[in-house]
C-alpha positions as CSV (number, residue, x, y, z in Angstrom):
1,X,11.1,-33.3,-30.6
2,X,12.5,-32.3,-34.1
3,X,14.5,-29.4,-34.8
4,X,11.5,-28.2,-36.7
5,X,9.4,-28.2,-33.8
6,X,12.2,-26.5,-31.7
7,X,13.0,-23.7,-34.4
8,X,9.0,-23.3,-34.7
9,X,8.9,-23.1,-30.7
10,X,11.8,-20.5,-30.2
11,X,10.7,-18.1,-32.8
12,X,6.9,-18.1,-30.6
13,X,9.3,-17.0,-27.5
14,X,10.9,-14.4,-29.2
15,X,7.6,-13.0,-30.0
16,X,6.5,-13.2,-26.9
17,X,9.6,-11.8,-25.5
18,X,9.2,-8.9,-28.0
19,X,5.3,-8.5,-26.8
20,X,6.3,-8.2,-23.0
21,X,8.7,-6.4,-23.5
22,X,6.7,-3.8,-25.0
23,X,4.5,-4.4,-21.9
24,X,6.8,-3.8,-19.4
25,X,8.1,-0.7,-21.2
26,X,4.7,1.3,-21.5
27,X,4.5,0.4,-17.7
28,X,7.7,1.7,-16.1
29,X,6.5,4.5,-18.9
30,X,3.5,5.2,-17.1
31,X,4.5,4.6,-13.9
32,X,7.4,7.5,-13.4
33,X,4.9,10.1,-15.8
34,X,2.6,9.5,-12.6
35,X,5.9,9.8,-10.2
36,X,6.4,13.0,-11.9
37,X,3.4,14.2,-11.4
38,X,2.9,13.9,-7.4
39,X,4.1,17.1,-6.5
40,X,1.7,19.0,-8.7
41,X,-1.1,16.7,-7.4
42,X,-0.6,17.8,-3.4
43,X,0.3,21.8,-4.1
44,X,-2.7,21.6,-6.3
45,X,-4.7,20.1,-3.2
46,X,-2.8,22.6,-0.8
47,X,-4.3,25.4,-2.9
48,X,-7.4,24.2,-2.8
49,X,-7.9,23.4,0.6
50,X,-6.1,27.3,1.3
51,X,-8.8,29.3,-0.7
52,X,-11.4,27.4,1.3
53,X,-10.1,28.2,4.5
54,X,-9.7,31.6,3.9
55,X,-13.2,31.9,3.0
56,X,-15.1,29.6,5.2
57,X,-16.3,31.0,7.9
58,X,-15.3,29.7,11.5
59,X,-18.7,28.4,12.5
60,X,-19.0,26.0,9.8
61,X,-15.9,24.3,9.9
62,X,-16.2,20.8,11.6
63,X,-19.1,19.2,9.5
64,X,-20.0,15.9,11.4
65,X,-20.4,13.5,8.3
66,X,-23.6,12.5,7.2
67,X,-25.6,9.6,7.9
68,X,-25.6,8.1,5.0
69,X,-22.2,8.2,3.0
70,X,-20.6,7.2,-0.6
71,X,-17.9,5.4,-1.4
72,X,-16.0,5.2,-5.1
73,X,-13.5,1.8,-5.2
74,X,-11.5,2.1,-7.7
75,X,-9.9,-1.0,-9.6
76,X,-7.9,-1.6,-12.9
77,X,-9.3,-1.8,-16.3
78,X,-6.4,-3.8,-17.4
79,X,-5.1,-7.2,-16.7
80,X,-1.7,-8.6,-16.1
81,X,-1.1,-6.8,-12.5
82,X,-1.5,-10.2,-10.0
83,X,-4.4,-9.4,-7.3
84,X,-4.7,-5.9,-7.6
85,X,-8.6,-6.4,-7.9
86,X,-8.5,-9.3,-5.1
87,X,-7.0,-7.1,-2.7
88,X,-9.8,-4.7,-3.0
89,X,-12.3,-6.7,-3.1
90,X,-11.2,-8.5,0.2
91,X,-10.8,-5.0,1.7
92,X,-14.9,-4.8,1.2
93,X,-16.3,-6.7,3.7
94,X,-15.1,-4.7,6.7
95,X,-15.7,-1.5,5.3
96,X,-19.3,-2.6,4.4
97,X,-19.9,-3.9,8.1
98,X,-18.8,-0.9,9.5
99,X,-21.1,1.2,6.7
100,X,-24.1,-0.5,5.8
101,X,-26.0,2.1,4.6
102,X,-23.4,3.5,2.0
103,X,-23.8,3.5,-1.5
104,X,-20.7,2.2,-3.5
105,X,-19.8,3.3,-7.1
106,X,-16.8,0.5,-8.7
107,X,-14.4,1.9,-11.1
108,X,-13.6,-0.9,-13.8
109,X,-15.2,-3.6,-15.4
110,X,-12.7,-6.3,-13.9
111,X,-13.6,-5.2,-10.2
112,X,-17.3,-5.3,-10.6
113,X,-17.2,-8.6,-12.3
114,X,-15.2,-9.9,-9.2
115,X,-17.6,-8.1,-6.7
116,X,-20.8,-8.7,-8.5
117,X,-22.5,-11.1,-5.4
118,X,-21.1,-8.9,-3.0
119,X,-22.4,-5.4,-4.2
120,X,-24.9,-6.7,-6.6
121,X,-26.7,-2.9,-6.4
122,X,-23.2,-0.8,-6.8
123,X,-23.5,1.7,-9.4
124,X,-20.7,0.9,-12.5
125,X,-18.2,3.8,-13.2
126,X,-15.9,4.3,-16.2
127,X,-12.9,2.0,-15.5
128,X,-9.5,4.2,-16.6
129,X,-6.6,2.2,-18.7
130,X,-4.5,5.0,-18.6
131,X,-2.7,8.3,-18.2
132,X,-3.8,9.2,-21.3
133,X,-7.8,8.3,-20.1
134,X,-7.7,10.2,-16.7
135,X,-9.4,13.5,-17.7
136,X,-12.3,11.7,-19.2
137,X,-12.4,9.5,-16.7
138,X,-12.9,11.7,-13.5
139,X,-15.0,13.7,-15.7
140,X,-17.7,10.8,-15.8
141,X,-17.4,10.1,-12.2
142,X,-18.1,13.5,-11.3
143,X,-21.3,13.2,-13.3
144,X,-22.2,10.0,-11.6
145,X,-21.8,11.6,-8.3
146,X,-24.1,14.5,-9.2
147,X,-26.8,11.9,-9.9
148,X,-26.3,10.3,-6.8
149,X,-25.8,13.2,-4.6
150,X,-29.2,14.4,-6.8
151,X,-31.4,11.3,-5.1
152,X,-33.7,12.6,-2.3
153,X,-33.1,9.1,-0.5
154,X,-29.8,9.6,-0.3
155,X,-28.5,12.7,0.1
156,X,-25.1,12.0,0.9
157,X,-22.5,13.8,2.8
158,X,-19.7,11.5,3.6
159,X,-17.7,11.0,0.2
160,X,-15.0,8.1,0.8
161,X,-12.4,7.1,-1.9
162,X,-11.2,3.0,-1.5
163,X,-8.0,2.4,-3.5
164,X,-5.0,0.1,-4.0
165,X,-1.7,2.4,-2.3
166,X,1.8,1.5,-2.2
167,X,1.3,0.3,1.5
168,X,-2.1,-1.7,0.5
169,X,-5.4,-0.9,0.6
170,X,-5.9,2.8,1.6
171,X,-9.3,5.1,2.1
172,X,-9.3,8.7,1.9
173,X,-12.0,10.6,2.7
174,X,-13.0,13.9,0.4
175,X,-16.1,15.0,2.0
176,X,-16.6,16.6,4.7
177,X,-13.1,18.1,4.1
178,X,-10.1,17.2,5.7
179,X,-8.6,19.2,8.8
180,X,-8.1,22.5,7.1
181,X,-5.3,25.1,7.6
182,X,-5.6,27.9,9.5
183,X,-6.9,31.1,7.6
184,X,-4.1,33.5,6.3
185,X,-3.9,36.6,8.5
186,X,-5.2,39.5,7.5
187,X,-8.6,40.9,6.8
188,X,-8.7,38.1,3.9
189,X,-9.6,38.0,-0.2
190,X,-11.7,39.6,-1.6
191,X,-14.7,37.8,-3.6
192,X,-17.1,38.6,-6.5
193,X,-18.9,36.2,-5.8
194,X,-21.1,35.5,-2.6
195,X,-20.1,32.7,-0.3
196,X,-23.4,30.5,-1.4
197,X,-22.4,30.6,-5.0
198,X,-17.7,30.4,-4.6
199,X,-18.2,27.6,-1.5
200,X,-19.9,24.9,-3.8
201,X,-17.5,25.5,-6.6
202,X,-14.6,25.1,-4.3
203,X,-16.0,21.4,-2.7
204,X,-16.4,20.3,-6.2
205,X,-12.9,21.4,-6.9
206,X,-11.7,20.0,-4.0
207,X,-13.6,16.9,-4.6
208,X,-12.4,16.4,-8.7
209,X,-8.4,17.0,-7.3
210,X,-9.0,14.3,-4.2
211,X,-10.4,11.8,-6.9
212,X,-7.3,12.8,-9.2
213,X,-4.8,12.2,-6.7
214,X,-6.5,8.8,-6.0
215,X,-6.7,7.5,-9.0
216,X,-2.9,8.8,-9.8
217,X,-1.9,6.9,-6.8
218,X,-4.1,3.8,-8.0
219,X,-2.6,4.2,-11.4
220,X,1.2,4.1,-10.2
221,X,0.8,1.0,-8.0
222,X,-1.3,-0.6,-10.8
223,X,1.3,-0.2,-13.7
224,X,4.1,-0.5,-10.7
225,X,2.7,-4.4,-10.5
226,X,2.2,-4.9,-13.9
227,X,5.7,-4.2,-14.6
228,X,6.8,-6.2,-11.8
229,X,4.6,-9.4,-13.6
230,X,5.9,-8.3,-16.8
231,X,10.0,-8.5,-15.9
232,X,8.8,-12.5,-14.1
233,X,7.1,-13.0,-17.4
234,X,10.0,-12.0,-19.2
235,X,12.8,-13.8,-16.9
236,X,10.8,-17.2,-17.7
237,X,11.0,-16.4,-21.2
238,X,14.5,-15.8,-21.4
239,X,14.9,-19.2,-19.4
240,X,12.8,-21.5,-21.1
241,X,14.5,-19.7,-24.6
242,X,18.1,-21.1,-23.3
243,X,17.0,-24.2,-22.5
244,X,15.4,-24.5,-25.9
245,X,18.3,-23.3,-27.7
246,X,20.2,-25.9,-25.7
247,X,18.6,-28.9,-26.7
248,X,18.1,-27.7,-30.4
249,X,21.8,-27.3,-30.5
250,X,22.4,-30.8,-29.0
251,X,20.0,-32.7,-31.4
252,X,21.5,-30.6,-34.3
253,X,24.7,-31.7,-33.0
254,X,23.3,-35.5,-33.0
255,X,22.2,-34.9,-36.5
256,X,25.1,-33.5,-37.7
257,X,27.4,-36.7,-36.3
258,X,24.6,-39.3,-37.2
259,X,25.1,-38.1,-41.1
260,X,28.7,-37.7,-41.1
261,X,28.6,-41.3,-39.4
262,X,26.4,-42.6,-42.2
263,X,28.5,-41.5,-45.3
264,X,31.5,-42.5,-43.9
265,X,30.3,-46.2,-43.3
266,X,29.0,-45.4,-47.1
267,X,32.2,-44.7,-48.1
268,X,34.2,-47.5,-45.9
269,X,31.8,-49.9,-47.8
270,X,32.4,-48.4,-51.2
271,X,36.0,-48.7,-50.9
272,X,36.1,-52.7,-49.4
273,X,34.3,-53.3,-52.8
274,X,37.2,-52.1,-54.5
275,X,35.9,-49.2,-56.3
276,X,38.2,-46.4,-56.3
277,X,38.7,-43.7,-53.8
278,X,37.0,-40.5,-55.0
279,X,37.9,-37.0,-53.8
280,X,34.4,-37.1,-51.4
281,X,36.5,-40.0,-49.5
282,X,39.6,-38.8,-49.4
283,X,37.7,-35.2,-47.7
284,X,36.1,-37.6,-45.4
285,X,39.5,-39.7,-44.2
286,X,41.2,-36.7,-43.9
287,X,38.2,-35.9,-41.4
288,X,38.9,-38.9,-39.9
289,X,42.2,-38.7,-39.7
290,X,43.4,-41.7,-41.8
């Protein structure tokens, strides 16, 4: 291989390099503004779940879950994170078994692509390829759920979140509400508003800040991968550039000798045909050391 080729070769690497570098950065980025953002997520959802249970009557806690329920599986929009949409996907069939009349929304284009023959009728959600994308994104799927949860034939009451978590594959469920706390003593708040009109507003805040905190977690194991693929991507780089910059240094190196070797047997031949020595062949015996 010439050293053009070589030189052509490790300036692609150090692009690369530069590129995945870049990569990994905006990961470990996103993934500790998520970190940081945990302990809003759960007193957000303590608050929540507290004003409901100070206003929910005692006889209708408990709700038995529907017969039908709904499930939202969310994958990653973005590449370069190994199986993250495998694991999910392989997570499927036993949840689908034990649910067979559910109705499942996927979150990403790359997920429904890989789970297109197993839920051909699953309604598509807004994938999210960011922090910066989360708003919107929730926003959309909390439109999509009020068309679903609109359809007569379905009429869900079981809402189930299926996600990637830092100990695999998790499910959460959002609806009917988790175990809530016990009331705060006292004769309780006092509302404006009757219970029919504050309870439904409090479910769909309870339901938008279970969906946040899932796709947060998602999000942080998602970027928590990628940056993990990024620094193996980036340790081969850095290998296969030494080992480059070896072998262009040897052949250099050969080139370098082969020349010198040239014009002194130039020079050796010049001087046997008695032509005089010239201050080029005295540099190069002094190289030599005659």
């Amino acid at each position: 291989m010439s050293g053009a080729v070589l030189r052509g070769r490790l300036q692609l690497l150090d692009e690369l390099r530069q590129i995945v570098s870049a990569m990994r950065n905006l990961a470990y980025a996103e993934k500790q503004r998520l970190g940081h953002s945990r302990d809003a997520r759960d007193r957000a959802m303590a608050c929540v779940l507290r004003a409901i249970a100070d206003v929910l009557p005692p006889e209708c806690r408990g709700l038995p879950p529907g017969r039908r329920s709904v499930w939202v599986v969310i994958g990653t929009e973005r590449g370069f994170c190994g199986g993250f949409n495998d694991r999910l996907a392989e997570a499927l069939p036993e949840r689908m078994s034990a649910d067979p009349n559910s109705t499942w929304l996927v979150a990403g284009g790359r997920l429904r692509q890989r789970v297109a023959e197993l839920l051909p009728d699953a309604v598509a959600l807004r994938g999210c390829g960011g922090t910066d994308e989360i708003a919107p994104c929730i926003n959309a799927w909390l439109d999509t759920l009020a068309q679903v949860e609109s359809q007569p034939q379905a009429n869900p009451v079981a809402l189930w979140v299926l996600h990637n978590a830092e100990n695999g594959v998790t499910q959460r469920r959002l609806l009917p509400l988790p175990d809530l706390p016990a009331p705060t003593p006292g004769p309780g708040p006092l509302r404006h508003l009757p219970l029919a009109n504050l309870m439904p507003n409090l479910l769909a805040e309870a339901v938008h800040v279970g969906l946040l905190a899932a796709l947060h977690e998602s999000l942080q194991v998602e970027n928590a991968w990628r940056l993990a693929q990024m620094q193996r991507a980036q340790d081969y780089l850095d290998d296969t550039g030494n080992s480059l910059r070896r072998r262009y240094f040897r052949e250099r190196q050969t080139d370098i000798t082969s020349e010198l070797e040239t014009l002194m047997s130039a020079l050796d031949l010049k001087r046997k045909q008695g032509f005089g020595s010239s201050p080029a062949e005295a540099a190069v015996h002094q190289l030599r050391g005659t």
